[in-house]
C-alpha positions as CSV (number, residue, x, y, z in Angstrom):
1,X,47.1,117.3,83.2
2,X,45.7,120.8,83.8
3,X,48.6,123.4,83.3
4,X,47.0,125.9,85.6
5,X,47.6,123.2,88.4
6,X,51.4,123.0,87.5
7,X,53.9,124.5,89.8
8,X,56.5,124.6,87.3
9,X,56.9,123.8,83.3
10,X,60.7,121.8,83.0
11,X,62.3,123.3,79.6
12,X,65.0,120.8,78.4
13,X,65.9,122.5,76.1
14,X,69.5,121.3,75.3
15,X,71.3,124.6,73.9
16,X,74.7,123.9,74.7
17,X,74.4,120.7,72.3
18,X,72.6,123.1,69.8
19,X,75.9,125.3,69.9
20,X,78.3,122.4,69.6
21,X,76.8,119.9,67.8
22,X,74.1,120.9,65.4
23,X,75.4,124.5,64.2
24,X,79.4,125.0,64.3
25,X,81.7,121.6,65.1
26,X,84.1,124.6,66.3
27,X,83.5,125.9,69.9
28,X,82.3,129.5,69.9
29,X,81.0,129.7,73.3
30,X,77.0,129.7,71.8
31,X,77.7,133.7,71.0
32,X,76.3,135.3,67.6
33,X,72.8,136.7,65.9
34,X,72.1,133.0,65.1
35,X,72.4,131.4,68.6
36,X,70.1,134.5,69.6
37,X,67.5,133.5,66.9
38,X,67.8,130.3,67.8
39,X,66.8,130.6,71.5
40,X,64.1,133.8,70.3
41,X,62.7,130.6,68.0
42,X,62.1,128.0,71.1
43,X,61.0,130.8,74.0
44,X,58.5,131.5,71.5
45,X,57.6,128.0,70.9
46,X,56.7,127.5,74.7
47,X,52.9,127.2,74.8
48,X,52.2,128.3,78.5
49,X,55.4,131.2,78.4
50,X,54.5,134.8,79.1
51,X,55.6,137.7,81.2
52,X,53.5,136.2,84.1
53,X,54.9,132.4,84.4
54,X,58.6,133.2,83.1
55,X,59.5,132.8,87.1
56,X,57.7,129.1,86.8
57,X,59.9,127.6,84.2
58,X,62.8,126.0,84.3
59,X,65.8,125.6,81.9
60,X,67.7,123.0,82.2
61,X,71.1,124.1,81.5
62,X,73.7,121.6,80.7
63,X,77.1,123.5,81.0
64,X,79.1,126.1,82.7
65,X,76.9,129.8,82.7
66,X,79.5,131.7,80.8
67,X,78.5,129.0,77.6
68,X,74.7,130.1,77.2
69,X,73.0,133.0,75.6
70,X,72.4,135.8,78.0
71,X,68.8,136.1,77.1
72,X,68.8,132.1,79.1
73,X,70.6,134.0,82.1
74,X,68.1,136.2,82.4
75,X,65.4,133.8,83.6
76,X,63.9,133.5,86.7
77,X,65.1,130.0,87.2
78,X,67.4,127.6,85.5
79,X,69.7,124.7,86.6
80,X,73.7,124.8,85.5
81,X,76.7,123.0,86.1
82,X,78.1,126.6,87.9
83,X,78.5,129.9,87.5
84,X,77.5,133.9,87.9
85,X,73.6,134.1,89.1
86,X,72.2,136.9,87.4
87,X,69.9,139.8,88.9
88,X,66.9,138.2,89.9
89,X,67.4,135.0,88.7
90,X,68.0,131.6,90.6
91,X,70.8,129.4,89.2
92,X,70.7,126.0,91.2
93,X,74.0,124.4,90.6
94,X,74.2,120.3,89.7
95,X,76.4,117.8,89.3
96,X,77.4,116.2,86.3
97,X,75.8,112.9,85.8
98,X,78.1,109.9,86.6
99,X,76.8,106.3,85.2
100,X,79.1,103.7,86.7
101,X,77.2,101.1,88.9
102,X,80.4,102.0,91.9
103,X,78.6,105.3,91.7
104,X,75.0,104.6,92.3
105,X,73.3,106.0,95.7
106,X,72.9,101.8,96.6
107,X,77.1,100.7,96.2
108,X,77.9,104.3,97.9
109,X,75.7,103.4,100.9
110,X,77.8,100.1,100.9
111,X,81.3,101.9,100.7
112,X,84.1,102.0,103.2
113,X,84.7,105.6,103.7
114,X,87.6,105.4,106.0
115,X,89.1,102.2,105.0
116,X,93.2,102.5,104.2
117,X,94.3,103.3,101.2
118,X,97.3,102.1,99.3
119,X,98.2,105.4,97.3
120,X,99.4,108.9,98.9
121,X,98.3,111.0,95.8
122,X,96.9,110.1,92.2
123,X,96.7,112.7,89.5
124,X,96.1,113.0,85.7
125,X,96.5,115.9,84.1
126,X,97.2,118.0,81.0
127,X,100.3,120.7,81.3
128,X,97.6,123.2,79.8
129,X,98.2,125.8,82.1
130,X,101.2,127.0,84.7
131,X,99.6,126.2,87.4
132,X,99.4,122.1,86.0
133,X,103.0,122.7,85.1
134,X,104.3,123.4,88.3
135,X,102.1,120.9,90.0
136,X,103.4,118.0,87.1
137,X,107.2,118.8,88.1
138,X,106.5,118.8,92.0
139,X,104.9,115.6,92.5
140,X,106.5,114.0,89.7
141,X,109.6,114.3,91.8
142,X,107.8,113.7,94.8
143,X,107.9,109.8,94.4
144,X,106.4,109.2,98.4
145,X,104.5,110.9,100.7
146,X,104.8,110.0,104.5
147,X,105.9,106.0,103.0
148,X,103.0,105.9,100.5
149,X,103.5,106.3,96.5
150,X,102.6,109.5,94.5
151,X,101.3,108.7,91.2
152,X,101.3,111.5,88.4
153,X,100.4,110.8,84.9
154,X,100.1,113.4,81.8
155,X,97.3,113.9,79.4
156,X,98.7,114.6,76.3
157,X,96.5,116.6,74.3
158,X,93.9,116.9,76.4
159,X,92.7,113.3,74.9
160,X,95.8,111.0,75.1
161,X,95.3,109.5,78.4
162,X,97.9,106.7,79.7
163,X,94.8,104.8,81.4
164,X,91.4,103.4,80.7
165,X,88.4,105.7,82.5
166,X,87.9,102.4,84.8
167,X,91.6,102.1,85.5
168,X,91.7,106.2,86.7
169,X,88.2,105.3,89.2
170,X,90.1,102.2,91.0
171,X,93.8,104.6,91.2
172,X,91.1,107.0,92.5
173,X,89.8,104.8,95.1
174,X,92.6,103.6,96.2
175,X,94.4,107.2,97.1
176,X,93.7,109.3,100.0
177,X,94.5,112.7,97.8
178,X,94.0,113.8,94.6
179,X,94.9,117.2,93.1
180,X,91.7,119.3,91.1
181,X,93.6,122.2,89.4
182,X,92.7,124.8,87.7
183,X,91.2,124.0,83.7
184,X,89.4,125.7,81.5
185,X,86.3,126.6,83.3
186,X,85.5,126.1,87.5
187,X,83.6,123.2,86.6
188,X,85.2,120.1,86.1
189,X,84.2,116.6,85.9
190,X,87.1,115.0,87.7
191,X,86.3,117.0,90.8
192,X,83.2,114.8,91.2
193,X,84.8,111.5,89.7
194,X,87.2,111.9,92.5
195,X,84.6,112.6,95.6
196,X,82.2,109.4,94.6
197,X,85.3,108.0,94.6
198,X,86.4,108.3,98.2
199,X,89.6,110.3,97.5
200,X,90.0,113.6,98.8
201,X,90.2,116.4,96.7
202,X,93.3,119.2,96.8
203,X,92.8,122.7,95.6
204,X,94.4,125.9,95.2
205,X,92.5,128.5,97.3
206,X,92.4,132.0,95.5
207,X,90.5,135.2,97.0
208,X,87.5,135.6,95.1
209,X,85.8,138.1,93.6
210,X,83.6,140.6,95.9
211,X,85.2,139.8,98.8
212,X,83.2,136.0,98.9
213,X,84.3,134.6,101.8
214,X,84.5,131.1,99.5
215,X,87.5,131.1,98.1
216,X,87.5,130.3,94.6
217,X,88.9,127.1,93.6
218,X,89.7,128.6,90.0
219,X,91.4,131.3,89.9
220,X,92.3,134.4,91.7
221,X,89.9,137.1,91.8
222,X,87.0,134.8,90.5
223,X,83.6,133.4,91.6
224,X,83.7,131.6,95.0
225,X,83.1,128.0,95.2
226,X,79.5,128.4,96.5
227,X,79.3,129.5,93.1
228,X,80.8,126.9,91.1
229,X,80.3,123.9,93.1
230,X,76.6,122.0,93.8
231,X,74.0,122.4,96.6
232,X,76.9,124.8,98.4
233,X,74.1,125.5,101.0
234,X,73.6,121.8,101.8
235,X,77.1,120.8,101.9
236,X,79.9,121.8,103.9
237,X,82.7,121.5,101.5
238,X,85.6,122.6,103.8
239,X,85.3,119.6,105.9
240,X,86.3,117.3,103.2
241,X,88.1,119.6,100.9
242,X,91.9,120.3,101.3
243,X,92.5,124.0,100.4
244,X,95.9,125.4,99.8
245,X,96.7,129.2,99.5
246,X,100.1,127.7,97.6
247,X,100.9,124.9,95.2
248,X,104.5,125.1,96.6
249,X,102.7,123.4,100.0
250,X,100.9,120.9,98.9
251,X,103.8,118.0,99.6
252,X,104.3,119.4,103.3
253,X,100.2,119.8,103.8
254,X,99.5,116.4,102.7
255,X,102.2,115.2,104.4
256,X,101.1,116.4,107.7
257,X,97.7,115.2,107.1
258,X,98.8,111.5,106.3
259,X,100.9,111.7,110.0
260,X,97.0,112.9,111.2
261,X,94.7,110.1,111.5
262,X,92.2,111.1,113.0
263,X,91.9,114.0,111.0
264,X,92.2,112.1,107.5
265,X,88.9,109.5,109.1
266,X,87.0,112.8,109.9
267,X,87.2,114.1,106.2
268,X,86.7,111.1,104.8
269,X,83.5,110.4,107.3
270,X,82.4,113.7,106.7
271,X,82.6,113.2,102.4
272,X,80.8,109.4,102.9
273,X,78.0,111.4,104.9
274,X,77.4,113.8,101.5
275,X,78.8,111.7,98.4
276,X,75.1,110.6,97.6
277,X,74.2,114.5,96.7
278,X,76.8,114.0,94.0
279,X,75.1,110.9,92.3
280,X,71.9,110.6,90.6
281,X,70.7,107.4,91.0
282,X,69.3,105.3,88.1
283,X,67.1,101.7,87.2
284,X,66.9,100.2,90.5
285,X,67.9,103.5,92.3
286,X,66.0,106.0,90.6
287,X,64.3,106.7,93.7
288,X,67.1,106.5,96.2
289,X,66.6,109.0,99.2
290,X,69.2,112.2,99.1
291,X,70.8,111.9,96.0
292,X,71.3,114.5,93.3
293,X,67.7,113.9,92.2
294,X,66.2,114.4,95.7
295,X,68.6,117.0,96.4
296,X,67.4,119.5,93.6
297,X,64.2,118.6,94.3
298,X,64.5,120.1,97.5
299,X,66.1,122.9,96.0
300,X,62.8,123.6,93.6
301,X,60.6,123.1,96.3
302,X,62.2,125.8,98.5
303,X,61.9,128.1,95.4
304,X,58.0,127.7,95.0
305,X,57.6,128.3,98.4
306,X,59.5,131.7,98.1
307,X,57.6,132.4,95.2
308,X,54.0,131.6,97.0
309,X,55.1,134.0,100.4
């Protein structure tokens, strides 16, 4: 191939591992003059990288934007699992990959999306935070919800689960609610277990920061969730998402919403129409229409023609 017919040069470079893995077993967040060499070292190991086609390459990020070396934030383009966009740069947000053949672009086509479910609300989580805490005590009191069972198990030590990862998937497909609260970092995993799933994710609703009209789904004062969460301007998240400004409603807001049919079919319709953005499809799938793939493919596309106008 001819490089001067490429539109854009991928860089998988997979720095987050680098920082984890291969230089300190202790997290450190990929900060320090070695980290800095270390990313100096590969930009200058990129054969067809220069001041005139930094905008055509892309990094492909693999975590959260706070967990990568700012000199990798200052590119013109770079995929991420969420964060800040930088001045002049283009973040296009992903999805985490998910492998399980219930999640492939082919089963989710076959799913029922609206089909009843047995479970009112399933959660696992740590008590890392207040915020879990609170939510812990409240439903694990809560032992029904409009005649169906709430389900609320804790993660001790962030690791100890009480169920298999395949046991958690089928509680999540059988619920109609399931509880994302705030961790670590915006992203999490389970949000996106939980949508191929079928169940319908809960959050707390904060203002965020700048006056976003998105709430953030974090914390207060933080980056909206069309900042956090994938494809944001292909995917209408508040018609599947239940948002609540306080933890201390969410038993009478679900509640209300399992007395609402047709309002729990709509979500659920509207989540089945979208899920497929959310998986990347693999083997016999690989080249399923509108999945994760396709979807940030469409995203790059977009960019080039921005960058040819």
């Amino acid at each position: 191939y001819d490089p001067d017919d490429a539109d854009l040069f991928v860089v998988p470079y997979p720095h987050s591992s680098f920082c984890r893995f291969l230089v300190n077993p202790k997290w450190n967040g990929c900060k320090g003059k070695h980290h800095q060499r270390q990313v100096s070292g590969m930009l200058d190991s990129l054969q067809h990288f220069n001041n005139a086609t930094r905008k055509l390459h892309l990094f492909l990020l693999c975590c959260d934007t706070p967990h990568h070396q700012r000199a990798l934030l200052e590119m013109p383009l770079y995929v991420s699992l969420g964060g800040q966009e930088f001045r002049g740069s283009t973040n296009i947000v992903i999805p985490p990959p998910n492998t399980e053949p219930h999640y492939q672009p082919s089963a989710l086509a076959k799913f029922d999306w609206v089909k009843p479910r047995t479970i009112a609300v399933f959660v696992q989580l740590s008590l890392m935070n207040a915020i879990r805490r609170n939510a812990f005590e409240l439903l694990n009191k809560t032992k029904s919800i409009a005649g169906l069972p709430v389900e609320v198990h804790e993660i001790r030590g962030r690791r100890q689960f009480t169920m298999s990862a395949k046991k958690t998937w089928e509680k999540y497909r059988s619920s109609y609610f399931c509880p994302i609260l705030e961790g670590d970092m915006p992203f999490q995993k389970r949000f996106f277990d939980v949508v191929l799933s079928g169940c319908l994710p809960v959050v707390v609703a904060f203002p965020a920061a700048g006056g976003n009209p998105h709430h953030s789904w974090f914390k207060n004062n933080t980056l909206g969730y069309n900042f956090t969460h994938p494809f944001s301007s292909m995917i209408r998240y508040s018609e599947f998402v239940v948002q609540i400004d306080d933890l201390g409603d969410i038993v009478s807001t679900l509640h209300q919403l399992l007395k609402d049919p047709v309002t729990i079919r709509r979500m659920q319709t509207a989540l089945g129409k979208v899920v497929s953005k959310f998986s990347y499809g693999l083997g016999r799938d690989f080249m399923a229409p509108g999945d994760a793939f396709d979807t940030l493919l469409l995203s790059l596309e977009d960019y080039v023609k921005h960058l040819k106008h």
